[in-house]
PAMARVO-592505 format. One record per residue (C-alpha): x, y, z. Coordinates in steps of 0.2 Angstrom, whole numbers, plus 5000, padded with zeros to 4 digits. Layout:
BEGIN
XYZ
...
This chain:
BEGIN
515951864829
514751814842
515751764858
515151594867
515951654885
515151664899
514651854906
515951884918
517251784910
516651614921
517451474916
516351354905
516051174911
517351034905
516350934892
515350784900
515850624897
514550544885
514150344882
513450304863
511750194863
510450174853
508950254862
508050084866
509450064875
509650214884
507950194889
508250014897
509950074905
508750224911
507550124920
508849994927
509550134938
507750224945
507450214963
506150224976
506450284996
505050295008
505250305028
507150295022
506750115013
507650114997
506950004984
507149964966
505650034954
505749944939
505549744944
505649704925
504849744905
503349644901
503449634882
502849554865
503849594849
503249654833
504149784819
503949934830
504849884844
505949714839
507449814834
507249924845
506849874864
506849714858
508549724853
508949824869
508249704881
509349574873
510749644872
510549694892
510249504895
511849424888
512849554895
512049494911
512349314910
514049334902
514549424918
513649314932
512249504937
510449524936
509949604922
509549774923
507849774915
507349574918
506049534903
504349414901
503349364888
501849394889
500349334877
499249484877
499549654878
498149704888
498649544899
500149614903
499849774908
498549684922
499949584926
501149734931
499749844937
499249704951
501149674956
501149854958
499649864971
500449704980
501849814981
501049964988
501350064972
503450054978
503849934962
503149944945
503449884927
503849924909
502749864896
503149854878
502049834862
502149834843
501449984831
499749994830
498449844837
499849794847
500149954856
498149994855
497949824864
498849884879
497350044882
496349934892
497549914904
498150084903
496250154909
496350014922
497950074929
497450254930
495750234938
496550124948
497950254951
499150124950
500850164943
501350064925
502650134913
501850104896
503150104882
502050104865
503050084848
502650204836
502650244815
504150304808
504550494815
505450534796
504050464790
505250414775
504350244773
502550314776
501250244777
501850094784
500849934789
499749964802
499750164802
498250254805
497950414790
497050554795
496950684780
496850824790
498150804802
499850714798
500550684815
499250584823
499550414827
498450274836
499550304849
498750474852
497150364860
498450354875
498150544882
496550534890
496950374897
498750414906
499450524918
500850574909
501150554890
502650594878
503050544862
505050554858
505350604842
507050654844
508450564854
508550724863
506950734870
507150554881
508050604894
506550734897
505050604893
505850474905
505950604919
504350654917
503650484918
504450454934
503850594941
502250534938
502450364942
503150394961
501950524963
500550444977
499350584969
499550564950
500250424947
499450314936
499850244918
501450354911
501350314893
503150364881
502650344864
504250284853
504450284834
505050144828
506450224818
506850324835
507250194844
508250074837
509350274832
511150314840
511450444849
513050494862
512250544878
512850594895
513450454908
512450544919
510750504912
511350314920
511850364938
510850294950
509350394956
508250394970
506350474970
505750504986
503850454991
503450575001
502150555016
500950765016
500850805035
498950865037
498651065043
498551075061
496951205056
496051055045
496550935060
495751025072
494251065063
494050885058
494450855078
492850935082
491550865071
492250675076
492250735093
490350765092
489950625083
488750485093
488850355078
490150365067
490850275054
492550275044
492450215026
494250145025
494950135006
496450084997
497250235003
497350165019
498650015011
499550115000
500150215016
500650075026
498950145040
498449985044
499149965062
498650165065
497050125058
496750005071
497450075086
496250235083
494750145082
495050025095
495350165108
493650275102
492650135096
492150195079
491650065068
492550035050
491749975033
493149925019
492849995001
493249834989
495149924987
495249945005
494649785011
495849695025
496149865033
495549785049
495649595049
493849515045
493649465068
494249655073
492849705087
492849855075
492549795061
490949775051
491549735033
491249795014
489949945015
488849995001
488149904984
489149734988
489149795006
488649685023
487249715032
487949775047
489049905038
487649985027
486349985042
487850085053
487950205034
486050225035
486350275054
488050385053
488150565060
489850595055
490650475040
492750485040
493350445023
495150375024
495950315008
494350304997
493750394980
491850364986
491650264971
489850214967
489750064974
490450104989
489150244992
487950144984
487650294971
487350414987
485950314994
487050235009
487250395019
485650435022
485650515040
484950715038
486250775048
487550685040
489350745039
491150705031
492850695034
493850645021
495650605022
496650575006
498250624996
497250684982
496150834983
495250754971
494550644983
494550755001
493050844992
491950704989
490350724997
490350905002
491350845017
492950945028
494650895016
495950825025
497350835011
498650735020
499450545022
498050405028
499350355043
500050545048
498350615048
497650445059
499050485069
498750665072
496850655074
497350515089
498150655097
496850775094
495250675101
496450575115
494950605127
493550545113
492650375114
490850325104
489750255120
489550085128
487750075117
488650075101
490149965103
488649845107
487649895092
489149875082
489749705091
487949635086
487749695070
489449625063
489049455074
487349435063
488349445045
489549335053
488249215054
487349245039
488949215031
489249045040
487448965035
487849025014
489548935018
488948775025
489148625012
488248465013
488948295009
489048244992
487848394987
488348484970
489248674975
488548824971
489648994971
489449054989
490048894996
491548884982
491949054991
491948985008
492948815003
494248924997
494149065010
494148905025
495548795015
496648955010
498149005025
497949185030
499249255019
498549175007
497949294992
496249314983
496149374966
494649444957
493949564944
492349544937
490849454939
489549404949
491249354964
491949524965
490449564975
490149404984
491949424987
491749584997
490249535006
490749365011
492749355013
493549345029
494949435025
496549395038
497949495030
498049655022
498749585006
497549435008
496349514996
496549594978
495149634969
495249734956
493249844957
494050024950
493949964933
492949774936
494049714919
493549554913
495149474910
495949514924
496049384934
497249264928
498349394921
498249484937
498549344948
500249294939
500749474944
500149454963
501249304964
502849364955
502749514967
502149414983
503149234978
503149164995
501049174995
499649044986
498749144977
496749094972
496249154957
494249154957
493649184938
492049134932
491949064913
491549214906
493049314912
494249164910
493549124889
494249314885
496049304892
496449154897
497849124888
499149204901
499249034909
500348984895
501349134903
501249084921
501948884915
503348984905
503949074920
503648954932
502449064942
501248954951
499749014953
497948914960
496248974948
494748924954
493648914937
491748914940
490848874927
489148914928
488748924906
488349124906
488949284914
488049274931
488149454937
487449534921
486149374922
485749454939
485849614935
484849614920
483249494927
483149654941
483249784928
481749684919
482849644905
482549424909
484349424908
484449424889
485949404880
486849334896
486749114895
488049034885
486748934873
486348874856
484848974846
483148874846
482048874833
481349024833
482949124832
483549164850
484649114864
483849004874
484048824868
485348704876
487048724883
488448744874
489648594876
491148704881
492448594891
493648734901
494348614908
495248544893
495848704887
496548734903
497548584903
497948624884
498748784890
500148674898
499148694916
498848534929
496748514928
495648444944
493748434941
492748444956
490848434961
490648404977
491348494994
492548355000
493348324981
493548524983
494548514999
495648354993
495848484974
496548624988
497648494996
498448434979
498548634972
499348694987
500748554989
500948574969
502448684962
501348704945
500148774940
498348714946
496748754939
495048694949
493548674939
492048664947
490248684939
489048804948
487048844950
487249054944
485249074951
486049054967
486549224975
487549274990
486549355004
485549525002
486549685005
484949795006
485749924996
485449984978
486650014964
486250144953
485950084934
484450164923
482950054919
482150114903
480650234906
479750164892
479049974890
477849854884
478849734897
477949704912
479549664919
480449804914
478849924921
478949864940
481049884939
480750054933
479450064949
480650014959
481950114952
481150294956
480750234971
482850244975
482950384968
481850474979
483150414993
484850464984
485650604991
486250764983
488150774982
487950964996
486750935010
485951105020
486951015035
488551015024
489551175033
């Protein structure tokens, strides 16, 4: 006989009390009780489930969310897990990703799905979140772990393996990713996802796969599984070493620049931002995630930088001796595919949680929170100023955009609109806490170049992962977690025809949100793109086929308007500047959802950034077009610099 006593004849633990749920609804009751603390702020994570029903997960979270809900209402509390219909899968993971960056990453939500296309619909949104390292809890359904009724509609068969499911198409595109299938291995899935999820370096999308079967089984688990508890968000200290060292190549520096990200919001570094560069003068250009780190009229501030950057940031880039890095992953088109940096002596200091990041561009890493390691580097260059000559410089530069952006803004009476001037309409009849929401498109980059940002959660556009789609879904999450702001949705037609219908979402739940649909018959940034690739932007413009086969007869006669307003949405039509203002006016003072449609000229672009993005041009071509944009495309390479310069050190 085998004896079950401790060594030592210790006493054995009275037997925990246990509760019996289903494992949907242990998972709901989990989430209901996971907090957040920060600066000793304590919050509550989960703001709600996002879901759509199908077999996979009807009886199972389905059922659990509903049961969660009558008890709620039957006893006067909130519900633990509050849930929304969505209408698309995809659109409701952008809807709980955006509410999280409104949130600073402190809040998140739970999206649910259906076995296969269901679930697969959400990995989109899963690659957005992650790129966008923006925490979302994925809760996939999954085929039957017995596998007693295999193979069941919508199952994927592989005859080599027998435990794949589509489901597996989640790994490369989540931080974290489990599949549970036993009762017993929740409690360790569900940790682990939390762990990612308020973790500021790998958080991302957490993805817990759940068989079907698995979930809607019983199982008796311990009560304290359910107790409340608290994740803390912790803030790294920089190294006094790296501070230092970083200390001295700022403090050499004659014109330097800080490339502020999204890191800078996500810590809270906005006022420390400011404080440093208004005592040492250095100048700051906003990444598209980081934009509104200074307000738009800072004397320090001189706008978006790189491929969709202003003038007066990219000439400073060109300029730069030392380049700090706060807060940004040095995307490409915030380095404008290397080409923006291209003083020879340039250096970097990069300062981000992830090491990851720190490393980018050969420079010094700084692995530490945006606002302790502003803070500390104050203290370390407290005698350090850039001189009188390049405040000016920078004073004048900024001044210049500022008024090439006021002549692209001015409207003339009763003339037809084009997109630059629907930017500035909005951006002039919008409060400043008001919030801008964007994705894709030609806007996104006229967005950064042009807006005048005066909050820092007045702008949210999402440029990590540019998903058409976006917007609208997006903007319903910006609202829900910002209620007390407008929020402008600016989508183009191409963007708004492939998720549109989350409008029916935002009239459901009474979540008023303001689109401003320009409709110009095409998709204007690839339009653009393509003509300066030599491609005559083929495949681009929403038209019938002529008679010789292509795309390039008349318009299409799409009314967006009507399908707006068949979504259950209030519709204005505008065409001129003052029926745009009065269309404001009315959308503002609504409590409904208003959609402005206004029809646009696409061959009108924003102001030049003289920068360069870097997209391949074929080498080959019986195209004269496409021969003088390859020209012109090795003449930029020639200038894009190497990732490690001989002054890198």
């Amino acid at each position: 006989m085998v004896s079950t006593a401790p060594k030592g004849g210790a006493k054995l633990p009275d037997a925990e009390a246990s509760v019996r749920l289903t494992v949907a609804q242990a998972t709901i009751r989990f989430l209901a009780n996971q907090y957040v603390e920060r600066d000793g702020e304590r919050t509550k994570f989960f703001a709600g489930c996002f879901g759509i029903f199908g077999h996979g997960n009807v009886a199972g979270l389905g059922q659990a969310l509903l049961q969660d809900e009558i008890a709620a209402s039957e006893t006067g509390r909130e519900p633990g897990l509050k849930y929304v219909l969505g209408r698309n899968e995809q659109a409701m993971v952008h809807s709980a990703v955006a509410y999280a960056r409104q949130k600073d990453r402190l809040q998140a939500w739970a999206v649910t799905a259906s076995v296969g296309p269901g679930s697969t619909n959400m990995l989109t949104g899963a690659a957005l979140a992650t790129i966008n390292r923006l925490p979302v809890l994925l809760l996939p359904a999954d085929t039957f772990a017995t596998r007693v009724s295999a193979p069941v509609l919508q199952e994927l068969e592989l005859p080599a393996s027998g435990d794949v499911t589509v489901n597996d198409a989640f790994k490369p595109l989540s931080r974290y990713f489990d599949r549970v299938w036993r009762p017993e291995q929740l409690p360790a899935a569900l940790l682990g996802a939390m762990r990612v999820l308020t973790d500021s370096v790998e958080t991302g999308a957490a993805t817990v796969s759940i068989p079907q079967d698995v979930q809607a089984e019983a199982h008796d688990w311990p009560t304290s599984l359910f107790a409340e508890r608290t994740w803390h968000v912790a803030r790294p200290l920089p190294e006094r070493s790296v501070i230092a060292r970083a200390a001295e190549i700022i403090g050499a520096a004659r014109t330097p620049l800080i490339v502020a990200g999204g890191g800078v919001h996500y810590s809270g570094a906005e006022e420390a931002l400011a404080a440093f560069c208004e005592r040492t003068g250095v100048p700051v250009g906003e990444s598209q995630a980081g934009k509104g780190s200074l307000r738009y009229d800072h004397p320090q501030s001189v706008g978006a930088i790189g491929s969709t950057g202003t003038t007066a940031a990219n000439t400073l880039a060109a300029e730069a001796d030392v380049v700090i890095g706060i807060g940004t992953r040095y995307s490409d088109f915030t380095s404008a595919s290397r080409t923006a940096f291209n003083n020879p002596d340039v250096r970097f200091v990069n300062i981000n949680v992830a090491s990851l990041d720190s490393v980018k561009q050969g420079g010094v890493s700084v692995v530490s929170d945006a606002r302790e390691a502003l803070e500390a580097l104050g203290t370390a260059l407290d005698n350090y100023s850039v001189e009188a000559e390049y405040r000016s410089r920078v004073n004048e530069l900024a001044a210049e955009w500022e008024q090439t952006v006021s002549d692209v803004y001015a409207t003339q009476d009763g003339a037809a609109l084009n997109q630059n001037q629907v930017i500035g309409l909005v951006n002039t009849l919008s409060d400043p806490r008001d919030v801008v929401v964007c994705a894709a498109g030609s806007m996104p980059g006229d967005l950064h170049k042009m807006w005048r940002t005066r909050d820092r959660k007045g702008y949210h556009v999402e440029y990590g992962y540019s998903c058409m789609g976006y917007e609208i879904a997006g903007g319903i999450g910006v609202r829900m977690a910002d209620p007390d702001r407008d929020v402008f949705i600016m989508v183009g037609d191409g963007s708004y025809l492939m998720m549109a219908t989350e409008l029916v979402t935002a009239v459901q739940e009474g979540v008023k949100v303001i689109p401003v649909l320009v409709q110009n018959h095409g998709f204007a940034s690839i339009g653009g793109l393509s003509e300066s690739l030599g491609s005559q932007r083929f495949g681009t413009a929403y038209r019938y086929r002529s008679t010789d086969g292509r795309l390039d007869g008349d318009t299409l006669p799409v009314d967006l308007a009507a399908n707006a307003a068949s979504l259950g949405a209030d519709v204005i039509k505008v065409a001129t500047a003052a029926e745009f203002a009065d269309a404001v006016k009315v959308a503002k003072a609504a409590d409904r959802t208003t959609v402005i449609h206004v029809e646009t000229d696409p061959l009108i672009y924003a102001p030049d950034s003289h920068s360069w993005w870097d997209v391949p041009v074929s080498q080959e071509s019986t195209l004269e077009s496409t021969q003088q944009a390859y020209q012109r495309y090795a003449d930029w390479k020639k200038v894009q610099r190497p990732l490690i310069n001989p002054s890198d050190r």
